[in-house]
C-alpha positions in Angstrom: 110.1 155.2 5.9 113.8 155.6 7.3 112.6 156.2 10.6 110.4 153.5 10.7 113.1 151.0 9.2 115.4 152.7 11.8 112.9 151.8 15.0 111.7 148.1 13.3 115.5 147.3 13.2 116.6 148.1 16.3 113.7 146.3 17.6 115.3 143.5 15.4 118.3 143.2 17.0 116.8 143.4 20.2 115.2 140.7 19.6 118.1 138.4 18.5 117.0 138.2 14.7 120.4 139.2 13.4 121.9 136.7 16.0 124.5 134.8 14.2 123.2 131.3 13.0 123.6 128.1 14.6 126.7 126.0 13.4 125.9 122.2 12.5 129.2 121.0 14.4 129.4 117.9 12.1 132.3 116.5 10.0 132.4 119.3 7.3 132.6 122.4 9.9 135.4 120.2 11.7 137.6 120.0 9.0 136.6 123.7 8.0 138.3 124.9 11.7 141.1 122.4 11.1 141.7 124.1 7.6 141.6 127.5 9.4 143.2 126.7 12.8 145.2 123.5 12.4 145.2 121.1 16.0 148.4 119.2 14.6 151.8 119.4 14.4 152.7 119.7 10.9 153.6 116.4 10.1 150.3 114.6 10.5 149.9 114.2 14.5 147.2 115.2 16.0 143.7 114.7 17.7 141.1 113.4 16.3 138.8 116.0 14.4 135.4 116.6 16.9 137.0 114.5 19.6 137.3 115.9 23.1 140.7 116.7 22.8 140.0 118.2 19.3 137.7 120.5 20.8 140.3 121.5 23.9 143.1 122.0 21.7 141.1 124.5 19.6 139.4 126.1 23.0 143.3 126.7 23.7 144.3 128.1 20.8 141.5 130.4 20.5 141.8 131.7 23.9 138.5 130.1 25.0 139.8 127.7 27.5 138.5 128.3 31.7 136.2 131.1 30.4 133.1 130.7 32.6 131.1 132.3 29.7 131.5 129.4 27.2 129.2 126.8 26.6 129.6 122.7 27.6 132.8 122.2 24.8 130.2 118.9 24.0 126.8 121.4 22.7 126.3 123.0 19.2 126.4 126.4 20.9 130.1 125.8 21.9 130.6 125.2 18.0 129.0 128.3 17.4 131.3 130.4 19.7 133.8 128.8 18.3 133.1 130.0 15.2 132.3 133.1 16.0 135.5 133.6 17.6 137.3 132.2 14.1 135.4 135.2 12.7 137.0 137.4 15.1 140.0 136.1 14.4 140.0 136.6 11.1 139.1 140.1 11.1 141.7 141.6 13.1 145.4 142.1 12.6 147.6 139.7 14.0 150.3 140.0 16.4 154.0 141.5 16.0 155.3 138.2 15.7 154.9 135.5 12.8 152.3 133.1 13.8 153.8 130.9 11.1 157.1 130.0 13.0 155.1 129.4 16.5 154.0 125.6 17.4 150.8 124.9 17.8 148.8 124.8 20.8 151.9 127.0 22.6 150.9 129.8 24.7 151.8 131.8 21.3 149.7 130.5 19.2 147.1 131.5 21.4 148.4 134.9 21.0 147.5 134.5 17.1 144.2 133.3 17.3 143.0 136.2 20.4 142.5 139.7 18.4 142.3 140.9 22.3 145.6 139.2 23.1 147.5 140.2 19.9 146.1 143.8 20.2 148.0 143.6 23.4 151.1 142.1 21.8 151.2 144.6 19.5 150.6 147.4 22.0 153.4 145.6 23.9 155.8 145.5 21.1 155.6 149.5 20.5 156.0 150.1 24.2 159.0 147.9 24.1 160.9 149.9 21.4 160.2 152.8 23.2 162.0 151.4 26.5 164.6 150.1 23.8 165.4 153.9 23.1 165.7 155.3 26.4 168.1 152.3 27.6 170.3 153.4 25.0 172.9 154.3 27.3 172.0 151.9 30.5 174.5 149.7 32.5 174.3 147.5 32.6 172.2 146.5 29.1 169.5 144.7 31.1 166.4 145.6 28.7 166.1 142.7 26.2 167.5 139.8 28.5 164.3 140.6 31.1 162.5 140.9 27.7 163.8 137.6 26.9 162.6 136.2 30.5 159.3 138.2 30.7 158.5 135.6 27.4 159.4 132.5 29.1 157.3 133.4 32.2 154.2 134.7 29.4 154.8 131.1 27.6 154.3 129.3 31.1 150.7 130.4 31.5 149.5 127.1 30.0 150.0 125.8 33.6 147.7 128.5 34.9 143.7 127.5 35.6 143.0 130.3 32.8 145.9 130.4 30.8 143.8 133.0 28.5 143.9 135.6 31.6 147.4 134.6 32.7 148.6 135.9 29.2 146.6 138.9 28.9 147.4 139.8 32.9 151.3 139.5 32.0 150.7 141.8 28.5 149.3 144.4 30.7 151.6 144.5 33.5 154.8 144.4 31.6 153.8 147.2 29.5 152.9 149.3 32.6 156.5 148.0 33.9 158.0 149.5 31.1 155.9 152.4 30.9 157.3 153.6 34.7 160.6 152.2 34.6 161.7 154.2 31.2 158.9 156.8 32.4 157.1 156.6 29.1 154.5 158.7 30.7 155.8 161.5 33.2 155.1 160.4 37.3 151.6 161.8 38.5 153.7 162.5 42.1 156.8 161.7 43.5 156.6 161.2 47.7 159.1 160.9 50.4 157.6 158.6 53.1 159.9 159.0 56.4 160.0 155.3 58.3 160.8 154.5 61.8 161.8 157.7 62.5 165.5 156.8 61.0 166.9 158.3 57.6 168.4 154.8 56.8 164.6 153.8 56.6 163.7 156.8 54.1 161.5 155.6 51.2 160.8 157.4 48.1 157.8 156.7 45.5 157.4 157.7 42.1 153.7 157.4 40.8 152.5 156.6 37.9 148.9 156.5 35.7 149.5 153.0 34.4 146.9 150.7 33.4 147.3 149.3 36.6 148.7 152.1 38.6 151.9 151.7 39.5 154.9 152.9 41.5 158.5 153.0 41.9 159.7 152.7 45.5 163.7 153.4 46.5 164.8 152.9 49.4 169.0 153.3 49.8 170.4 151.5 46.7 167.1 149.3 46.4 164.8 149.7 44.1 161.3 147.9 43.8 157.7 148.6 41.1 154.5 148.0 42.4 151.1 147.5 41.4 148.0 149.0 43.1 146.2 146.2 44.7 142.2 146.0 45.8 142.4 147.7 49.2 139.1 148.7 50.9 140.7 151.6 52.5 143.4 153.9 51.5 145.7 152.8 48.3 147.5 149.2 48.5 150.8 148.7 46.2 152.5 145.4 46.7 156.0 144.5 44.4 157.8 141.0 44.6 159.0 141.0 48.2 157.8 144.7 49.4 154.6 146.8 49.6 153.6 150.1 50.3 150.1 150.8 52.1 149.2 154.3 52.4 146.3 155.8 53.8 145.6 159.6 55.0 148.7 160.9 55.2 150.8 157.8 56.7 151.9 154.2 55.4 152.9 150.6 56.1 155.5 149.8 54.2 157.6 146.1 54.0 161.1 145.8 52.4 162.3 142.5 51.8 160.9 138.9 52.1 159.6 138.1 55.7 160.8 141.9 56.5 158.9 143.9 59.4 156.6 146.0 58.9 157.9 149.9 59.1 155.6 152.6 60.1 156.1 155.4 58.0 155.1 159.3 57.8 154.6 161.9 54.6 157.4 164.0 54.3 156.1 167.8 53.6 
């Protein structure tokens, strides 16, 4: 009998009977999501419940906003995302900040109401007293001030087309930043790339098995991380103003906005 319950309810599922049920996106559910994820300020501003900018301003806040795999934010299946994604919500952990004391419909609150995002937030926040530790002794102290400025740039993501992958693209690449630059993880290889035939031009990487990959390239007193790019051939790392493209045995590597390209080989 177990086995044949086992095979008749996979078959169930299969066939989308255990599909979570339609929501009726009418007045009552409306003022259910505004009891659970308020669109107002606080003191009695805000859109209209079910109105167009209702339904954006709780898109935002639940990290649904730009994702090509929503429905039209006018049907009852977009009502029943959302409230599937309210359920989600609710079942994880929050992040390692107080949602209470964040605005609403900031970049943050967004945080809150993505269990991916605030996952990420909370991964980031561990990471970050890690970095704390090691920079004990740095000089100068330069740790929580580019904390401090890694926020303000995470915060500005509500100016990006998909403000929900803007965020979680700046969670995951500050906590590989901090993961190489403190060396939170030990350096897969460490590579001497001889350029232009001149030791001025010597460049040294540091590699690390980031989530991206990254590296840390030195080159005199300069110093510059990178993050592996798409490359069709060979292994692409580009950093603010330099990059480092390597492939069998030799690189092209820029230093410095509108710099030339130096032609560089593998030191043995």
């Amino acid at each position: 009998m177990g086995l044949r319950w086992g095979l008749l309810g996979v078959w169930l599922i299969a066939a989308g009977a255990f599909a979570a049920p339609a929501v009726d996106c009418g007045p009552a559910w409306q003022r259910s999501v505004e009891q659970r994820l308020p669109s107002g300020d606080g003191q009695g501003h805000g859109p209209d419940l079910g109105s167009a900018e209702w339904r954006a301003v709780v898109a935002f806040k639940l990290g649904l906003r730009g994702r090509s795999d929503m429905p039209p934010i006018d049907s009852d299946a977009w009502c029943t995302a959302v409230e599937q994604a309210l359920a989600r919500r609710n079942a994880n952990p929050g992040p390692s900040f107080d949602c209470k004391a964040v605005p609403p419909a900031s970049v943050a609150a967004q945080v809150c109401a993505d269990a991916s995002l605030a996952a990420l937030d909370r991964r980031l926040a561990w990471v970050y007293q890690a970095a704390l530790k090691r920079a004990r002794n740095e000089h100068p102290p330069v740790l929580k001030a580019a904390q401090r400025g890694w926020v303000k740039g995470r915060d500005d993501c509500w100016k990006a087309a998909e403000p929900g992958a803007c965020v979680r693209d700046a969670y995951v690449q500050r906590i590989a930043e901090l993961q190489a630059r403190y060396r939170l993880i030990p350096p897969t290889a460490t590579v001497t790339w001889q350029c232009n035939g001149r030791a001025a031009d010597e460049v040294i990487a540091t590699y690390f098995r980031t989530e991206p990959p990254t590296l840390i390239a030195e080159r005199g007193d300069s110093v510059s991380l990178m993050f592996v790019q798409p490359s069709a051939s060979g292994a692409r790392y580009q950093g603010r103003n330099e990059s480092l493209w390597e492939h069998q045995g030799e690189a092209t590597i820029t230093w410095g906005f509108g710099a030339p390209e130096m032609r560089c080989v593998r030191q043995r």
